[in-house]
C-alpha positions in Angstrom: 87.6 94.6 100.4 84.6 94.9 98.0 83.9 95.9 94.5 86.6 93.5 93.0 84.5 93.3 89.7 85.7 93.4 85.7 84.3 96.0 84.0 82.0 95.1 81.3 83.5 96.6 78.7 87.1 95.7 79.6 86.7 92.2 77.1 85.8 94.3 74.2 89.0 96.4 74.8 91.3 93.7 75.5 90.4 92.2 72.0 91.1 95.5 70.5 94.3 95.8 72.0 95.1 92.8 70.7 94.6 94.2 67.1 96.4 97.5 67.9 98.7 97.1 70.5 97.9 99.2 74.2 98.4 102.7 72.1 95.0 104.1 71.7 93.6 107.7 71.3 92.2 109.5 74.3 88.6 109.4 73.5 88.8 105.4 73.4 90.5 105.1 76.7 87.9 107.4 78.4 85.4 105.5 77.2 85.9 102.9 79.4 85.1 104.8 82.8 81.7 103.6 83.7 79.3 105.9 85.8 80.1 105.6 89.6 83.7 104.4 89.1 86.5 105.5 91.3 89.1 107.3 89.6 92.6 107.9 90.9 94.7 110.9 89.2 98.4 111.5 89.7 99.8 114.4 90.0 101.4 117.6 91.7 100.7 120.7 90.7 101.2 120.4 86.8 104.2 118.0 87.4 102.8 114.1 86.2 99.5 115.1 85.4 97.9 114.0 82.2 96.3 116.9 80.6 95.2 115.1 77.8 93.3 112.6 79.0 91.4 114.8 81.7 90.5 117.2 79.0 89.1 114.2 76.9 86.8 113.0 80.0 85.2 116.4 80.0 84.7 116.6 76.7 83.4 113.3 76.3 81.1 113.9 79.2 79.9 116.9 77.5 79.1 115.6 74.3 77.4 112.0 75.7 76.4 112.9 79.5 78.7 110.0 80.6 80.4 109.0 82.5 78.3 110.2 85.7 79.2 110.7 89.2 82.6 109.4 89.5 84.8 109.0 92.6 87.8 110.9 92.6 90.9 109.9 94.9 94.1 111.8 94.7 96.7 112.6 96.9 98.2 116.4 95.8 96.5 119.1 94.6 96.8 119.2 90.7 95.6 122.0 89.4 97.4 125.8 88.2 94.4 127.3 90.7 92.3 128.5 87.4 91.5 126.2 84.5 94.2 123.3 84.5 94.3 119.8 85.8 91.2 118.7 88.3 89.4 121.9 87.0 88.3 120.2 83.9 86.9 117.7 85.9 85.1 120.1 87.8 81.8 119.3 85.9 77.8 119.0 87.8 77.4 115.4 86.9 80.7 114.1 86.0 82.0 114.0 89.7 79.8 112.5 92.8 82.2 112.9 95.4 85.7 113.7 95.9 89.1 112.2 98.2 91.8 114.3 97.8 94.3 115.8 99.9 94.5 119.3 98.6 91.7 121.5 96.7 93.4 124.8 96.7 94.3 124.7 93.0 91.0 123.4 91.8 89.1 126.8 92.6 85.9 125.2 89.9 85.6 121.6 92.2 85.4 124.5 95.0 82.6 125.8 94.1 80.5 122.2 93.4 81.8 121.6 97.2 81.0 124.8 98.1 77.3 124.7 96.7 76.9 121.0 97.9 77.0 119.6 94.5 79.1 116.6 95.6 80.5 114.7 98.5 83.8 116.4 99.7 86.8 115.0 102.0 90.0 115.8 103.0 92.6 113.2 104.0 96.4 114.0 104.7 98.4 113.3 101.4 100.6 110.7 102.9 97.7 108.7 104.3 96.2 108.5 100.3 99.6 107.8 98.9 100.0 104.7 101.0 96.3 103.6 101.2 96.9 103.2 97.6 99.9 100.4 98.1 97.4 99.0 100.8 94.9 98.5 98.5 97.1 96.9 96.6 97.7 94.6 99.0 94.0 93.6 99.4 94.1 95.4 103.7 91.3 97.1 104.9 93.1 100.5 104.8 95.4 102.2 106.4 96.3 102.8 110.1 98.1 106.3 110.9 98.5 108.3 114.3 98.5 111.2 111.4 95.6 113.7 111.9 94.8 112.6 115.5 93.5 116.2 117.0 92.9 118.1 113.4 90.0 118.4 111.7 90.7 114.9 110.3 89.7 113.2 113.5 86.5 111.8 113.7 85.8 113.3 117.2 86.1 117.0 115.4 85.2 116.8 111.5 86.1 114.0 109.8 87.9 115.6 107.0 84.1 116.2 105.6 83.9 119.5 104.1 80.5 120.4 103.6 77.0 119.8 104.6 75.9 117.4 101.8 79.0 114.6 103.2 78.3 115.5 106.6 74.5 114.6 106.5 74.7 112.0 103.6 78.6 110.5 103.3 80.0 107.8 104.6 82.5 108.0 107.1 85.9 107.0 105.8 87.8 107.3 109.1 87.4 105.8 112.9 89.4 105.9 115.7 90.9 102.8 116.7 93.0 101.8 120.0 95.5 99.6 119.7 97.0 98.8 123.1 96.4 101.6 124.5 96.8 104.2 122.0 95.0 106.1 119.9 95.5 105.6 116.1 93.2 106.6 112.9 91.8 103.9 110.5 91.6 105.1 107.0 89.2 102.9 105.1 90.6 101.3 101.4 88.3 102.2 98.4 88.7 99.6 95.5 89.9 101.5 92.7 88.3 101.1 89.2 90.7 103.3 87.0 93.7 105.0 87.5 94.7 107.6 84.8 98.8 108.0 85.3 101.4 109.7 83.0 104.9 109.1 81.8 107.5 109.8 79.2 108.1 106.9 77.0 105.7 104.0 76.4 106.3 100.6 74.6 104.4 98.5 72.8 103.9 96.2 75.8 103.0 99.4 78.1 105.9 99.2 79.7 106.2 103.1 81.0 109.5 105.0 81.6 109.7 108.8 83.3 113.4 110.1 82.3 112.0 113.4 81.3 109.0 113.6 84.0 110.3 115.6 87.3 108.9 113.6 89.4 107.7 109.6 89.8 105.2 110.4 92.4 102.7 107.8 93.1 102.4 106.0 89.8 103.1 102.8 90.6 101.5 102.6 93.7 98.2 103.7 92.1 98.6 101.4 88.8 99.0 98.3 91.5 95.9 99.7 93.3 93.5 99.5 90.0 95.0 96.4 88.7 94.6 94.2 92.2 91.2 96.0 92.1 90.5 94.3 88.7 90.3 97.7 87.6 91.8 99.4 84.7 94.8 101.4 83.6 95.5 104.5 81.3 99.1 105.9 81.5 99.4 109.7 78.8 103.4 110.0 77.3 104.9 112.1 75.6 106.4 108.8 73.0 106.4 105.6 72.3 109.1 103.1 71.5 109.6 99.3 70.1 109.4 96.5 72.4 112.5 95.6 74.2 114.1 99.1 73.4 113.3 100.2 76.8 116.3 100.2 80.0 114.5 97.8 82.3 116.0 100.1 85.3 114.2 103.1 83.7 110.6 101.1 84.2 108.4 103.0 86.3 105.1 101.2 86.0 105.9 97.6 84.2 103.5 96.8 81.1 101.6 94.4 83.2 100.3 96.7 84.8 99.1 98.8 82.2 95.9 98.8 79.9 96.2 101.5 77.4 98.2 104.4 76.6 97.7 107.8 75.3 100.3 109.5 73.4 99.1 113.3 74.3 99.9 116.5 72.2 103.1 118.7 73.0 100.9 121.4 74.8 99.1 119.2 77.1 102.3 117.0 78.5 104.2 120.3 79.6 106.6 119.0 82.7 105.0 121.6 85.0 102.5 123.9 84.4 105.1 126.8 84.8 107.4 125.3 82.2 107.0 122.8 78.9 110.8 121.3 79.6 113.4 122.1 81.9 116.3 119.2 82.0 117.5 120.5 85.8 114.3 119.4 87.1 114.5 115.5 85.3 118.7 115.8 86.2 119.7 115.9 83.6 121.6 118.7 83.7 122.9 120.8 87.6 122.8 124.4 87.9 125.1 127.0 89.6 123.5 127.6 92.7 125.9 131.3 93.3 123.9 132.5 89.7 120.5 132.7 92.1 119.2 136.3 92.8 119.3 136.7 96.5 116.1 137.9 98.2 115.2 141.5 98.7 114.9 143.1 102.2 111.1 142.6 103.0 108.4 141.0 105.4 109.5 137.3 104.0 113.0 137.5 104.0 112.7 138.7 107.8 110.7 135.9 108.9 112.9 133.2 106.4 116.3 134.9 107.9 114.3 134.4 111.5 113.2 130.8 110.3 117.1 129.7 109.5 119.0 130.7 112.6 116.8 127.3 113.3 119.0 124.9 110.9 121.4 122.6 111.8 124.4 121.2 110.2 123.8 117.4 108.6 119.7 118.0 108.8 116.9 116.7 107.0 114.5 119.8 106.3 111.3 119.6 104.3 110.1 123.0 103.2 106.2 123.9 102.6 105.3 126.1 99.8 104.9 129.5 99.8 106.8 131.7 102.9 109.1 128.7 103.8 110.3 128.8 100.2 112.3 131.7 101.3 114.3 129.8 103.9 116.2 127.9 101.0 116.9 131.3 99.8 118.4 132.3 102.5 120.3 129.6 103.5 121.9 129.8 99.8 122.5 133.0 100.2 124.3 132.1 103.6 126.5 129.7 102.0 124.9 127.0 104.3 122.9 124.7 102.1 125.5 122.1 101.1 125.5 121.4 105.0 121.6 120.8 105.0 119.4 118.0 103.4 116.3 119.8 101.5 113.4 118.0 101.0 109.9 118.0 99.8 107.0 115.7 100.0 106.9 114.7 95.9 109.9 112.7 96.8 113.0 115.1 96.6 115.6 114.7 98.5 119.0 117.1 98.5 119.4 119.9 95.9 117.1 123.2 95.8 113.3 122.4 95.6 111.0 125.0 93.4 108.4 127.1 94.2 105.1 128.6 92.6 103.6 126.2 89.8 107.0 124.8 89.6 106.5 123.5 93.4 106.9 119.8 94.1 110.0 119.4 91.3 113.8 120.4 92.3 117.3 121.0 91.1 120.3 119.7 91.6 118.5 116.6 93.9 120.9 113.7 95.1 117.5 111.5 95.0 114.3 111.1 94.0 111.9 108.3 95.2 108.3 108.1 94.9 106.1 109.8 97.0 104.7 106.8 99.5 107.6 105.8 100.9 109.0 109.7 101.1 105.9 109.5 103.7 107.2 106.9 105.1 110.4 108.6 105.9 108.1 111.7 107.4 106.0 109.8 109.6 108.5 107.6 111.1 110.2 110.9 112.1 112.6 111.3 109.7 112.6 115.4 109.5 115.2 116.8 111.4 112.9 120.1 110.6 109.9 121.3 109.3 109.2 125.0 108.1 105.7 125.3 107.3 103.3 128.1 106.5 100.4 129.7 108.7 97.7 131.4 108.0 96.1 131.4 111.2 97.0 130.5 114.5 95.0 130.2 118.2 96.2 130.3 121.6 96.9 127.1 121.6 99.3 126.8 119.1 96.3 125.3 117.0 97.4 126.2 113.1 94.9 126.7 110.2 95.9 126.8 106.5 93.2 124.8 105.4 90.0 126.0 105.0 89.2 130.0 105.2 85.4 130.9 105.0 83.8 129.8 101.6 87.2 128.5 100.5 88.7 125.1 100.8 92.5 124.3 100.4 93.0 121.3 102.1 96.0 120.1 104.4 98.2 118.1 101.1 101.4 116.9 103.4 101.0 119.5 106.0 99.6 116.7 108.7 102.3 114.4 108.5 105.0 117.0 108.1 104.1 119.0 111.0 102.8 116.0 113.2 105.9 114.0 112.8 108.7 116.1 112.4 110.9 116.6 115.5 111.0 119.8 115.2 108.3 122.7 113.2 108.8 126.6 112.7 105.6 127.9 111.0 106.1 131.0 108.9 104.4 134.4 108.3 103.5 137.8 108.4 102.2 138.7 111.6 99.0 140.2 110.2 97.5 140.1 106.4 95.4 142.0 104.0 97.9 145.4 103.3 100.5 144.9 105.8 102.9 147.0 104.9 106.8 147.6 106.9 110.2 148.8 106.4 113.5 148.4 108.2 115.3 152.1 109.1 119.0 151.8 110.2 117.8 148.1 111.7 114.5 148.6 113.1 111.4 147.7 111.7 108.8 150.1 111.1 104.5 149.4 110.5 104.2 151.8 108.0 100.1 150.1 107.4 99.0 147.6 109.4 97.2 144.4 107.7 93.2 144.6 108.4 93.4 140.6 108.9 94.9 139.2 112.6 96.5 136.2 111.9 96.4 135.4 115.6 93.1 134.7 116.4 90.7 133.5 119.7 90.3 130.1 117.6 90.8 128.7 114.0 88.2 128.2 111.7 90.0 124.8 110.9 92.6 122.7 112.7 95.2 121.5 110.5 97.7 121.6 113.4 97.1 120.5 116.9 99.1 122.1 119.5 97.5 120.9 122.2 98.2 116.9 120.8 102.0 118.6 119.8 102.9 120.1 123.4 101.1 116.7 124.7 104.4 114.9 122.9 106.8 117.8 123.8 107.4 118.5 120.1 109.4 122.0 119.8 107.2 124.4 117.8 108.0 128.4 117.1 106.2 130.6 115.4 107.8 133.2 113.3 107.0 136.7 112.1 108.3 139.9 111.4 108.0 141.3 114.4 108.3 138.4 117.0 108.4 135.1 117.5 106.8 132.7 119.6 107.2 129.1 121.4 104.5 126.3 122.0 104.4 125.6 125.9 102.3 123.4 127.6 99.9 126.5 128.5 99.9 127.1 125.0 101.6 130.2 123.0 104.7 131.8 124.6 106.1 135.1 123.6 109.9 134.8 123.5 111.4 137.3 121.1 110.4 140.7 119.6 112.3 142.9 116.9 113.9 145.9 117.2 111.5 148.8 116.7 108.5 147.1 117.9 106.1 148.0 120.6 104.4 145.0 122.4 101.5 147.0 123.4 101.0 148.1 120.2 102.1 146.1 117.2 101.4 142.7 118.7 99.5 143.0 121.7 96.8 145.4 119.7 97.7 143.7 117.0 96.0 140.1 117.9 92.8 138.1 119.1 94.4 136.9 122.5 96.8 137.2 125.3 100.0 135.5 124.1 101.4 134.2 127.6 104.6 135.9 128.7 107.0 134.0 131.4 109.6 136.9 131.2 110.0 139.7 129.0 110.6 138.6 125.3 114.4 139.2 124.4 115.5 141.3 120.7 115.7 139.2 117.8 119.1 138.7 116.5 120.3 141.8 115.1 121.9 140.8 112.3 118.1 139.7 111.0 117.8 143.4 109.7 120.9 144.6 108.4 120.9 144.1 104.2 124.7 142.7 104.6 124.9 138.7 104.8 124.6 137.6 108.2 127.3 135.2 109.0 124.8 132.1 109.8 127.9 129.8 108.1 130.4 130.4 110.7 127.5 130.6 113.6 126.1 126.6 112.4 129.9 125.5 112.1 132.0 127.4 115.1 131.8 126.3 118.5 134.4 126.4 120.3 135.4 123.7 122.1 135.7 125.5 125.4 132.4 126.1 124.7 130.8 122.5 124.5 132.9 121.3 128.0 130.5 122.4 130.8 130.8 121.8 134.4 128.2 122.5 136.7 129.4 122.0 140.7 126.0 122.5 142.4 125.2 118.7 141.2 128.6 117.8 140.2 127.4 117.3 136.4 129.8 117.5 133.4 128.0 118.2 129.9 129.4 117.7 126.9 127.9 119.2 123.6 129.4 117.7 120.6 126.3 118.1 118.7 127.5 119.1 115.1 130.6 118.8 116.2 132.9 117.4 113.0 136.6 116.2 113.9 139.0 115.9 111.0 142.5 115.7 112.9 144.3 114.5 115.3 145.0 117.7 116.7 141.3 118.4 117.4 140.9 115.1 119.5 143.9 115.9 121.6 142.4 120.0 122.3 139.5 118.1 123.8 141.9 115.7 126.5 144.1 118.8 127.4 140.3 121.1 128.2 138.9 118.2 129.7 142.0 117.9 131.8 142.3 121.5 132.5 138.4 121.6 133.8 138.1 118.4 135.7 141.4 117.9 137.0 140.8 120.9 140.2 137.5 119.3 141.2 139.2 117.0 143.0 136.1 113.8 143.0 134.9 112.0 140.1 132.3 113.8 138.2 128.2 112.5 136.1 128.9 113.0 132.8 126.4 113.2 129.9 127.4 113.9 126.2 125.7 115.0 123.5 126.7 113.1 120.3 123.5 114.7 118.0 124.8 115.2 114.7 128.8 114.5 115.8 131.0 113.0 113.1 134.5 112.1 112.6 136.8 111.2 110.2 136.7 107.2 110.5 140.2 106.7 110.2 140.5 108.6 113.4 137.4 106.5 115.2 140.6 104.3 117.2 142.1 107.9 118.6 139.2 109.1 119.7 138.2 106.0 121.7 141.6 106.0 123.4 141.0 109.7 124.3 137.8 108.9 125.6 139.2 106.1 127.5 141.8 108.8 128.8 138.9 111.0 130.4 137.1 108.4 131.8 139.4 108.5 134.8 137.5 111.8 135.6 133.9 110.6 135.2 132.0 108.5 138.0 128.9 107.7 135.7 128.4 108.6 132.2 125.3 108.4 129.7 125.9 109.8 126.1 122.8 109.6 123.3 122.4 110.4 119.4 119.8 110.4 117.3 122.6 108.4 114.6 122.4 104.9 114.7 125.3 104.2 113.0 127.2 106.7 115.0 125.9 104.7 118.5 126.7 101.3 116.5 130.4 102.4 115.6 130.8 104.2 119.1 129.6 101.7 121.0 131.9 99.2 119.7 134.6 100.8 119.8 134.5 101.7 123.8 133.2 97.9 124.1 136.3 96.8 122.9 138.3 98.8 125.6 136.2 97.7 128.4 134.1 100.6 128.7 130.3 101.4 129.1 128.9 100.8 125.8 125.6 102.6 126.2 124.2 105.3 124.1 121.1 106.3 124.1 119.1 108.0 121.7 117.6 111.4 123.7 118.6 113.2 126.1 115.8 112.4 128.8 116.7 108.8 128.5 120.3 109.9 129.1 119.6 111.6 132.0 117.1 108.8 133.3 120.0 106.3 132.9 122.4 108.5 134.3 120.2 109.1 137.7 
C-alpha cells in the first residue's frame, strides 16, 4: 500500500499538544489537511457527523484557498439533502474527487459531479466500511462478490458517475477469479485524515459515544488514518479528566486520536431531525401501542402486501422510505416482538426511524458498528430484505440509484439485496400524481402517475435480476395494484388487487410484457379492509394437521415444522397420534423429509421429542430433515445420535431432497 508518509506539519502539532493537551479549536485541527489528502467522514444522515468541523474546513478554505482538491471516502450519505453535512464540503476547489456510497443528501456535491467539476464514484456502503478495517490491516483492498452484475462491475460502469472519472479516473475496481468464481477487488486508498465524532473526550483522547445513536464506523476509520500515518480529529459534545472515563464506554482509544474538537450545542445535534432524544442512545424504551397507526393509502397497501412476507423468529432489514411502512404495519399487527428489525448503521431489534432520523432506532436489543453489521448481511444473515424501487426492467433489474441529472447512489442497497435470502422491493406502481382509493375493498385509479415505474430498461442497475435468478434468490415485487415474482425468464405476474383491470391499469400502465404463466390470483383481501388484518394469528397458527402431508403418487411424507414452537408435552404427543393416524393405513414404509426452518422447543422437552421421533421412525424408510439453525441441527442431531438414529440435517431443502434420493 502506498502513501504511508507523515504529514509535514504533524511535528509542529504534536509539540503543541504537548503544551495543551489533544483539545484544540476547529480552525487548528483543519489546518492540518494538506491539498490532495484523503479524507474519511463518518456519518449517517445527521447521526455521528461532525458539523463543526466540516463547517470550519469550508470556511477555512474560503478565507485561505486551502486546502485544495481533497479526496473524500465515506460510506453513508451524510447530508439533510439541502445545506447540512457533505454539502459544506461541496466547494469548486476544496474537493477533487469523491468515494462515497450514497450522494442523495448532498444535492450541492451533485451538481460539481453533475458539471464534471470532480471525480465521482460509487461503491456499496459495506464494501467502504470494511475497506477501511483493511486498510488498517496494511491488504490491498477488499474482495466482495457484492455488486457483481450492477453498475458497480467493471464490465458495465465501474461505479464511475460521470464523464470527467470515466475518461480521466482511475479504476478502483477489477474483477478477479478465484477458483472459478467471479469476485470484485476493491482497491485500499491510504487514508490521510479521518474527521470522527463522539460524546465525551478526555484529556488523553480517549472518546466515548453514550449519547451518540449510533457507533458507526469510527473506529474502523480512526485505525485506517493512524496505520496510514495519517491523522485524527474526533468533534464532542464534552470533555472530561483523565482516568474518569468507563474503559467499556471507549469507542475510539486515545491512541488513536490526534486532536479533539469540542463543537457548539447547534452543530452536535444527535440527528439532523432532533438535538437529543435518549430512546435513540437507550437510554430510555418507549411504548410501542402509543404509535399512530398508518392511514389507508398507496403505502400502507403495498407495506400490508410487503408483511404477509414475514416470518416468525426473522432477521429483517428495512430500506428507507416505502419499507419504513412495513414496521408500521407489523406493529400495528401485533407481530413485531416475533421479528428481528434491523438496519445497516448497526441496529439490531427494536423499531428503526425513518426520514432524517433514519439509520438510529428505539427500543434496540444491540447495537454494533457498522462493518461487521455488513458482515452479518453479506454472509447471508437477512432472513428478509424490503427494499425500495424506483424503477424496475423486465428482468427484474432494479434502479434507485441514479435518475437522469441526479445521483443518489446505492448506500447498503447492494449487499442487502444481493445477500439476503430473501428481497420484496416496494412501491407505487407508477409516480408523478398517482392518485387511488379503496371503495367497499377495491382499489380505484382515480389519476394515474405520468411516470412508469416499469420500464423496457433501467437507466442504472443497482439490482441484478438476471445474477439474482442465476442463484435462485426469491424476489417479489410489490405494488398497489399487483405483485410480481422474479423467474428465470425474468418478471412474473402472480397477483392483482381487487378492482384492477390488467389490460388497463397494469398492462397500459407499463414499458413491457410482464410474463404470465397462469392468470394472476386476488391479493389477499383483507389487504383493503381499514380493520386490522389478523397477520398475528396467520404467522403463528398452523395447524398441525396442516404441516403432516402425504403424498402416495411417490410415497413421500412432508413434514413442515417451519415456525413451529412447542411448549408442552401435550403438543409433542398431538404430533405421534396424527402421524399414526396418517401413516399407519399405508401399509409400507414411507421418504420422509422435514422441515425444521425456524422450529423451536422448549429445551426441557428436547428428550420427549427425540423419543417421539424415535416412535415414528417405525413408519419412515428414509428420512432427510434440514434447517437453516445451527444450533437447532447441533442439539437435534445429538439427541437422535444418542438413540441410534440418523443424525443428518441438512441445511436446505434441495440438499434434503438430494440426500433423500
Amino acid at each position: 500500500m502506498e502513501g504511508n508518509i507523515i504529514h509535514p506539519m504533524v511535528a509542529d502539532k504534536l509539540s503543541l499538544r504537548h503544551k495543551k493537551g489533544k483539545i484544540v479549536s476547529a480552525e487548528d485541527a483543519v489546518k492540518i489537511i494538506r491539498n490532495g489528502d484523503v479524507v474519511a467522514t463518518a456519518g449517517f444522515v445527521g447521526a455521528g457527523f461532525a458539523e463543526e468541523i466540516a463547517i470550519e474546513l469550508k470556511e477555512y478554505f474560503l478565507k485561505t484557498g486551502l486546502p485544495r482538491d481533497l479526496t473524500l471516502i465515506y460510506p453513508a450519505g451524510q447530508g439533510d439533502g439541502k445545506t447540512k453535512g457533505l454539502n459544506h464540503l461541496a466547494q469548486e476547489g476544496l474537493i477533487r474527487r469523491i468515494i462515497g456510497g450514497h450522494i442523495g443528501l448532498a444535492p450541492k456535491l451533485q451538481e460539481l459531479v453533475r458539471d464534471n467539476k470532480i471525480l465521482a464514484y460509487n461503491l456499496p456502503q459495506g464494501i467502504i466500511c470494511q475497506l477501511f478495517r483493511d486498510i488498517a490491516a496494511h491488504k490491498p483492498g477488499t474482495i466482495s462478490s457484492v455488486g457483481l452484475g450492477t453498475f458497480i462491475d467493471p464490465r458495465v460502469e465501474a461505479g464511475k458517475l460521470n464523464d470527467l472519472t470515466r475518461m480521466e479516473g482511475e479504476d478502483l475496481i477489477k474483477v478477479i477469479n478465484i477458483e472459478g468464481i467471479d469476485y470484485l477487488f476493491f482497491k485500499a486508498i491510504p487514508i490521510n485524515v479521518a474527521i470522527l465524532r463522539g460524546t465525551t473526550a478526555d484529556s488523553d483522547g480517549n472518546i466515548t459515544m453514550e449519547k451518540e445513536a449510533l457507533t458507526i464506523d469510527a473506529l474502523a476509520m480512526a485505525m485506517a488514518a493512524k496505520n496510514s500515518n495519517g491523522f485524527v480529529i474526533v468533534q464532542v459534545e464534552r470533555t472530561a479528566e483523565r482516568g474518569t472515563l468507563n474503559p467499556r464506554q471507549v469507542k475510539i482509544p486515545g491512541i488513536l486520536v490526534d486532536c479533539v474538537v469540542v463543537a457548539k450545542p447547534e452543530n452536535h445535534w444527535q440527528t439532523y431531525a432532533e438535538q437529543y432524544n435518549p430512546a435513540y442512545s437507550c437510554e430510555l424504551r418507549i411504548t410501542m401501542q402509543d404509535l399512530p397507526a398508518m392511514e389507508m393509502s398507496a403505502r400502507k397497501i403495498i407495506a400490508r402486501r410487503a408483511a404477509f412476507e414475514l416470518r416468525p423468529n426473522s432477521v429483517v432489514n428495512l430500506g428507507i422510505g416505502m419499507p419504513e411502512g412495513v414496521s408500521q404495519v407489523a406493529n400495528e399487527e401485533k407481530v413485531i416482538d416475533f421479528l428481528t428489525l434491523t438496519a445497516e448503521s448497526g441496529l439490531i431489534g427494536g423499531m428503526p426511524n425513518g426520514g432524517l432520523n433514519f439509520g438510529t432506532g428505539v427500543n434496540i436489543d444491540a447495537l454494533i458498528d457498522q462493518p461487521y453489521h455488513f458482515d452479518f448481511y453479506d454472509g447471508g444473515g437477512l432472513d428478509l430484505a424490503f427494499l425500495g424501487s424506483a424503477e424496475v426492467d423486465a428482468k427484474g433489474n432494479v434502479n434507485v440509484s441514479k435518475f437522469g441529472p441526479k445521483f443518489v447512489g446505492p448506500g447498503g442497497f447492494i449487499n442487502i439485496s444481493q445477500n439476503s435470502k430473501k428481497v420484496i422491493f416496494l412501491g407505487t406502481f407508477t409516480a408523478g400524481g398517482l392518485k387511488i382509493s379503496i371503495d367497499d375493498g377495491m382499489v380505484r385509479i382515480d389519476q394515474e402517475g405520468k411516470d412508469f415505474k416499469f420500464v423496457a430498461r433501467v437507466e442504472q442497475k443497482t439490482f441484478s435480476g438476471e445474477y439474482s435468478a442465476k442463484r435462485r434468490q426469491p424476489v417479489l415485487y410489490v405494488t398497489e395494484r399487483c405483485v410480481f415474482s422474479l423467474c428465470e425468464e425474468g418478471l412474473e405476474l402472480i397477483e392483482i388487487a381487487p378492482g384492477i383491470d390488467l389490460e388497463r391499469n397494469i398492462l397500459g400502465a407499463m414499458g413491457f410484457m410482464p410474463i404470465i404463466k397462469r392468470p394472476p390470483r386476488l391479493m389477499d383481501a383483507r389487504i383493503f379492509q381499514p380493520e386490522p388484518m389478523g397477520l398475528k394469528d396467520d404467522l403463528l397458527t398452523i395447524p398441525i394437521e396442516d404441516r403432516l402431508i402425504y403424498s402416495p403418487n411417490d410415497n413421500l411424507f412432508f413434514v413442515n415444522f417451519e415456525n413451529l414452537y412447542i411448549r408442552s408435552s401435550s403438543e409433542i404427543q398431538k404430533i405421534r397420534e396424527i402421524v399414526e393416524r396418517i401413516l399407519s393405513p399405508v401399509g409400507k414404509k414411507v421418504s420422509t423429509i422435514v422441515n425444521y426452518d425456524n422450529f423451536n422447543i422448549v429445551p426441557e422437552l428436547v428428550e420427549e421429542y427425540s423419543e417421539m421421533v424415535k416412535y415414528v421412525m417405525r413408519f419412515y424408510e428414509k428420512v432427510t430433515r434440514y434447517t437453516t439453525s445451527t444450533f437447532l441441527r447441533m442439539k437435534l442431531g445429538d439427541e437422535l445420535k444418542k438413540r441410534n438414529l440418523a443424525p443428518y440435517i441438512y441445511e436446505t431443502r434441495e440438499e434434503a431432497r438430494k440426500a433423500l434420493s
